[in-house]
C-alpha positions as CSV (number, residue, x, y, z in Angstrom):
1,X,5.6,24.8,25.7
2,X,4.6,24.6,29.7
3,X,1.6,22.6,30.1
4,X,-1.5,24.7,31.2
5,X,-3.2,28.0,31.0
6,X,-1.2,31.4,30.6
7,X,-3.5,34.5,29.7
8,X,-2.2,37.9,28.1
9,X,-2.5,41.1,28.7
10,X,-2.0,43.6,26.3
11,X,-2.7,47.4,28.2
12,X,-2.6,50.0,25.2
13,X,-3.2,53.8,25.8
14,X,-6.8,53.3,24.6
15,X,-7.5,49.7,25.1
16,X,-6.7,46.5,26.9
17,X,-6.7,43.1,25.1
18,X,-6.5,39.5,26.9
19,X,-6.7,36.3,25.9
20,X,-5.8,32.8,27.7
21,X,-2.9,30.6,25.6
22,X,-4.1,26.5,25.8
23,X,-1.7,24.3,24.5
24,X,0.4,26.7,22.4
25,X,-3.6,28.0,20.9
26,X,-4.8,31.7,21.8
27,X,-8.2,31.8,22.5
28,X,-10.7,34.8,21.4
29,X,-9.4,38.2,22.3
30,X,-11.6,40.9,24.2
31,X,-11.3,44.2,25.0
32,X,-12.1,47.1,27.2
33,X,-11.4,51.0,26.9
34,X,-8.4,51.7,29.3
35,X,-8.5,53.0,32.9
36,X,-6.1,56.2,32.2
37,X,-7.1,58.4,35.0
38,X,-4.6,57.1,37.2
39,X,-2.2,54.8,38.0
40,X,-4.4,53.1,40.9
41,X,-7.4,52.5,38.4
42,X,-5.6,50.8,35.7
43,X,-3.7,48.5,38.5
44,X,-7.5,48.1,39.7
45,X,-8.7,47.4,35.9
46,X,-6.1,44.7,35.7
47,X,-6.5,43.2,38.7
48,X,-10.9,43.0,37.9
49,X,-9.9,41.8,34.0
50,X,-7.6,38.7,36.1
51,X,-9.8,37.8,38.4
52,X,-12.7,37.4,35.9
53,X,-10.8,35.4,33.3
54,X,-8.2,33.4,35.4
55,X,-9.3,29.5,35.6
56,X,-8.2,26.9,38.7
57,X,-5.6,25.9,35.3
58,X,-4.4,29.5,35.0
59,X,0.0,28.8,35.7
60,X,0.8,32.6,35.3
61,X,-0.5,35.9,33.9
62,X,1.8,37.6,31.4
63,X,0.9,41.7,30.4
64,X,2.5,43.6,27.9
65,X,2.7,47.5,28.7
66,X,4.2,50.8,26.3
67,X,6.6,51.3,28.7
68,X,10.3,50.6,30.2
69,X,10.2,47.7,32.4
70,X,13.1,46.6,34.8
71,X,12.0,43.3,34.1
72,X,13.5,41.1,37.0
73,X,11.0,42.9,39.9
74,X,8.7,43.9,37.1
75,X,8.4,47.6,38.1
76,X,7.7,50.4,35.4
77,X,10.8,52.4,35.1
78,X,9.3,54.8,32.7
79,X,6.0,55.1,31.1
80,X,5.0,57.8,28.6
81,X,1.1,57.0,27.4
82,X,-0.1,55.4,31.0
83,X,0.2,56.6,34.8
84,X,2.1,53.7,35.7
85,X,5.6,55.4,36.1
86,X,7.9,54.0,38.9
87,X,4.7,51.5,39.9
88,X,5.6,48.0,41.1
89,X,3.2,46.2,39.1
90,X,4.5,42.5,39.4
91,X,4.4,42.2,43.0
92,X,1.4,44.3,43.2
93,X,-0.6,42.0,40.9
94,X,1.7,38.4,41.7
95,X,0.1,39.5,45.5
96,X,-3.2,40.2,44.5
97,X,-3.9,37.3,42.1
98,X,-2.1,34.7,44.3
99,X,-0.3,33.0,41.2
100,X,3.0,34.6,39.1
101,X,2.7,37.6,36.8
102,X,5.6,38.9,34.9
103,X,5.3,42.4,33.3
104,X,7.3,43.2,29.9
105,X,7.2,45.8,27.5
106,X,4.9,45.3,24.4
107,X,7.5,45.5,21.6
108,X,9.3,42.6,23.5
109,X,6.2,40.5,23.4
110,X,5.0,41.3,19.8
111,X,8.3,40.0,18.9
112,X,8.4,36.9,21.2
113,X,4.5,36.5,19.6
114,X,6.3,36.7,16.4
115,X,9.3,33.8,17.2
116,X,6.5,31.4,17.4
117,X,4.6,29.7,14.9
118,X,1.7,27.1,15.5
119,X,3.0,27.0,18.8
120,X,6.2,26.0,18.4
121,X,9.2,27.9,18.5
122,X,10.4,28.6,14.8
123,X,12.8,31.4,14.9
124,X,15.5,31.7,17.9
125,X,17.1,34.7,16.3
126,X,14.6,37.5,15.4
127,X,14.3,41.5,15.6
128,X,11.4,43.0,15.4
129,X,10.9,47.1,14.6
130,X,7.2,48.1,15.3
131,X,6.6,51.2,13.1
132,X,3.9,53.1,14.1
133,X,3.4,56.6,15.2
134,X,6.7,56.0,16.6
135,X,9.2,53.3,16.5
136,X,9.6,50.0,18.9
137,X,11.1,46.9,19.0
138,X,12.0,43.9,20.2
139,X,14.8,40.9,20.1
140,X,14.9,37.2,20.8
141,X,18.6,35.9,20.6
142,X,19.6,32.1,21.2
143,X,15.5,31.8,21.7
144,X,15.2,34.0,24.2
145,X,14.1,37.6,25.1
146,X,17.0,39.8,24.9
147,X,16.2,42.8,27.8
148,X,20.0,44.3,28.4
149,X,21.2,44.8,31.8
150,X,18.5,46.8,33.1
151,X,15.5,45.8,31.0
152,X,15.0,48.2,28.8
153,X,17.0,47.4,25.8
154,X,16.3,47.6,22.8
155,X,15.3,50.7,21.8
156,X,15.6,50.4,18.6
157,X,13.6,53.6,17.2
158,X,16.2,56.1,19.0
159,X,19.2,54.5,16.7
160,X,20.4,56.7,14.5
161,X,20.2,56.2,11.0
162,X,21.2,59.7,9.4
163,X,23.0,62.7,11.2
164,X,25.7,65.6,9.9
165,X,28.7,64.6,12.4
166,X,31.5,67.0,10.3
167,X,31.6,69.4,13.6
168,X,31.2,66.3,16.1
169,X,28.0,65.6,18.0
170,X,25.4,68.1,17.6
171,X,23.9,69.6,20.6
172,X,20.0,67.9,20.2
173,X,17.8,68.6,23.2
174,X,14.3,66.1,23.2
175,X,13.1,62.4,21.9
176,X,13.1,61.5,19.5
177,X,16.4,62.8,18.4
178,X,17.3,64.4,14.8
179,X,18.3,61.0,12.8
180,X,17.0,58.8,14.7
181,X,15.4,55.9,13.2
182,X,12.1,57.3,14.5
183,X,12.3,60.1,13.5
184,X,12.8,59.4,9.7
185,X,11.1,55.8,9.0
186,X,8.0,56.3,12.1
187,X,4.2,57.1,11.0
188,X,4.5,60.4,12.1
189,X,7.4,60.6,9.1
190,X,6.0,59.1,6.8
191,X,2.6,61.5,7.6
192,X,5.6,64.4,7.0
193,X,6.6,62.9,4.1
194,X,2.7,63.1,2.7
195,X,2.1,66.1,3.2
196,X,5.2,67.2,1.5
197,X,4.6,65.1,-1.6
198,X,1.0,66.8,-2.0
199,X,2.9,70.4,-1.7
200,X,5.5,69.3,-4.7
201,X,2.7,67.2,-6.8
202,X,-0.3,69.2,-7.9
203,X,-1.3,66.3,-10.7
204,X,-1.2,64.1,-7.7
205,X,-3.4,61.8,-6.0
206,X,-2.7,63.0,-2.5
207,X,-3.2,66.4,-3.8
208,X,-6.7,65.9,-5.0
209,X,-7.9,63.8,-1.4
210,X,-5.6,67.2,0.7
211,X,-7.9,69.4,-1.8
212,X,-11.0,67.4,-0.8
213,X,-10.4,66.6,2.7
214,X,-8.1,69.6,3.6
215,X,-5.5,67.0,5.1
216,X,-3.6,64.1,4.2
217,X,-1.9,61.4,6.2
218,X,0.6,58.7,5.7
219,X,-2.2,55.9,5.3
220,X,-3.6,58.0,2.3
221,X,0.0,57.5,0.9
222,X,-0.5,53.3,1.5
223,X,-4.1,53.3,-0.1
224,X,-2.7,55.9,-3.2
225,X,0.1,53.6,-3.3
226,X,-1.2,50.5,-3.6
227,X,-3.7,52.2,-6.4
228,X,-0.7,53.1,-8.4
229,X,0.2,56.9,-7.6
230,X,3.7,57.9,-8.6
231,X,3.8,60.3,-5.9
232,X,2.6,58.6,-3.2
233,X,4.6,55.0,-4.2
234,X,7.9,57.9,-4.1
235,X,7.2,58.3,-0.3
236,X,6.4,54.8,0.5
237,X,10.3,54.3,-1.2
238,X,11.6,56.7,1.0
239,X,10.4,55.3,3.6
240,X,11.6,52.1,3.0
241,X,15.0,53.0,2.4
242,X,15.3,55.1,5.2
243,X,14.1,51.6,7.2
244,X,16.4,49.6,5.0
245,X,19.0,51.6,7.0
246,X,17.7,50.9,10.1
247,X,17.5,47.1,9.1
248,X,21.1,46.6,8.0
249,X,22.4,48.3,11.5
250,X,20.3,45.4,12.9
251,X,22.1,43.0,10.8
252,X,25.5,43.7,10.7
253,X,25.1,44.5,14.9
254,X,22.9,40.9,15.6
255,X,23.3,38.4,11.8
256,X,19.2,36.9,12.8
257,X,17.6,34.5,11.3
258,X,14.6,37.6,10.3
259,X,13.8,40.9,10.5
260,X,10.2,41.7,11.5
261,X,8.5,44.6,10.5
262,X,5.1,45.1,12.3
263,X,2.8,48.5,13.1
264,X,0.6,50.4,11.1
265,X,3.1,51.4,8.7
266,X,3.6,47.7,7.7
267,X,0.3,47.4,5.7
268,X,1.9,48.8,2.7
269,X,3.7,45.5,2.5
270,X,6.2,45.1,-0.3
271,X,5.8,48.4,-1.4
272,X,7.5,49.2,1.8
273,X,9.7,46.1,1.8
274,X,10.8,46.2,-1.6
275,X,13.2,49.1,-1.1
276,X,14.0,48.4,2.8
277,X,15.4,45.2,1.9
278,X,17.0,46.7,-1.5
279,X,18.6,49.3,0.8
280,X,19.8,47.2,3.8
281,X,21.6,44.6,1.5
282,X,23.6,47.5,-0.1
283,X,24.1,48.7,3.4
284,X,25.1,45.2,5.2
285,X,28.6,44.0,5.0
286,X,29.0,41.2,2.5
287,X,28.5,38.0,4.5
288,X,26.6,38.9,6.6
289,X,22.8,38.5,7.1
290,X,23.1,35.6,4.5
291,X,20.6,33.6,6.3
292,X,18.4,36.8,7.3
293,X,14.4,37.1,6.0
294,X,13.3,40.6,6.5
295,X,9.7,39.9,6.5
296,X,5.9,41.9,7.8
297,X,4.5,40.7,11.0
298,X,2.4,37.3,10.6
299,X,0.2,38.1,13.9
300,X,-1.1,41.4,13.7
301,X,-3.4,42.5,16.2
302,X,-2.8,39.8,18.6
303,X,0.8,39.8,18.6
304,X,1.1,41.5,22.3
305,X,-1.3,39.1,23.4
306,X,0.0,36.2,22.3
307,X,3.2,37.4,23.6
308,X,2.6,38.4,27.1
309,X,1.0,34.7,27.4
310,X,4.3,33.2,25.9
311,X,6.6,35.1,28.5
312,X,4.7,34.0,31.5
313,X,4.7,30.5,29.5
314,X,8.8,30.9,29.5
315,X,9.6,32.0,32.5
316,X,7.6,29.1,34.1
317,X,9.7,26.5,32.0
318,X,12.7,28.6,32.3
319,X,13.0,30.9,35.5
């Protein structure tokens, strides 16, 4: 790990978290509601949150956004949740704060967050799959960030994991496509899958809180879950196997070390992993993944943070 100061920035479509990395230690995280009216104010927001927390130590400034990022000039190639589409943002912000900032998507540095542990690289081969509303990700191989030729690999939620090919390739208009990993394993699936479970089970659990509440979501299927609920553990299995898919096309493409599940959707912990991992070893090819640990994400909330600092850390030790 570089000596010095490295600070993170983690810009989400509601918030934006930074934190300065000292000796391989993240210090306290803080946050502020995100400038979303256009892409000028949040370049302005960033460059106010640097110049406030940046020290006469600080090496380089390392920020995480939901976007595509050509990484080598650091300009947004495509951005969905933020006005920062086609912006320059590196040299824009390496200008303005007079010291080197690298700009990454925030999948890549939850899974670069999630490569280290106690500040020390422990994993050099590692996928991550962020399941949330959607689904993200992120690859280290040979200990470093693997980008693709352009920067924006991987996108790992728009694999596809389940899709009727006997007339050839359907004609699918839209993103996520039909059978795509995001479409079946994200949040917003596992939300569809809730709702149909409280349709089919009247004696259920997530009937009686759609009765009371007049809707139910994915995160009532966790909590019902985890209290026991046949119905509701029956989606959380289908949604793990339906990942467990996903997983085993990561395996048999990449053999890593682990498999990182991180998001929203990971706080049903073994209840989730318990069939994924079921499912990808029927679904792996014998021999491979023998060494592979498909595991939840250790760093939570601070993953992106802890990431951007440890790319501006790695590209000042390794340009």
């Amino acid at each position: 790990m570089s000596a010095g100061e490295f600070v993170g920035i983690d810009v989400g479509g509601t918030k934006v978290a930074l934190a300065t990395l000292r000796g391989g230690q993240l210090g306290g995280v803080e946050e502020h509601p995100t400038e979303l009216s256009s892409g000028d104010a949040v370049v302005e927001q960033l460059t106010r949150l640097i110049d406030a927390v940046r020290t006469e130590r600080t090496r380089a400034i390392g920020i995480g956004v939901p976007s595509i990022i050509e990484f080598a000039t650091g300009r947004v190639r495509h951005s969905v949740n933020i006005p920062l589409a086609d912006v320059p943002l590196r040299a824009i912000l390496t200008e303005r704060a007079g010291i080197p900032v690298y700009v990454d998507n925030d999948a890549n540095c939850a899974a670069l967050a999630e490569a280290y542990e106690g500040g020390r690289l422990t994993s050099r081969e590692l996928v991550m799959m962020t399941v949330g509303t959607g689904v993200g990700g992120g690859m280290v191989l040979n200990g470093r960030l693997f980008r693709g030729a352009t920067g924006a690999a991987p996108e790992l939620g728009h694999t596809t994991i389940g899709l009727d090919l006997r007339d050839g390739a359907p004609d699918l208009t839209g993103f996520p496509r039909a059978g795509s990993l995001e479409t079946l394993a994200s949040g917003s699936s596992l939300d569809r899958l809730t709702q149909d479970a409280a349709d089919r089970h009247p004696e259920s659990e997530l009937r009686r809180m759609r009765d009371a509440r007049g809707t139910v979501s994915g995160a009532d299927a966790v909590a019902a879950a985890q209290a026991g609920d046949a119905a509701a553990t029956e989606v959380i299995v289908v949604l793990g196997e339906r990942l467990g898919i996903g997983i085993a096309n990561v395996i048999n493409t990449f053999d890593p070390f682990e498999v990182v599940i991180g998001g929203g959707v990971s706080a049903a912990g073994e209840l989730l992993l318990g069939p994924a991992r079921s499912t990808a070893a029927r679904y792996t090819v014998p021999g491979v993944g023998t060494e592979t640990v498909i595991r939840v994400a250790r760093h939570g909330a601070e993953a992106g943070v802890l990431g951007a600092a440890l790319i501006a850390a790695h590209e000042e030790e390794h340009p």
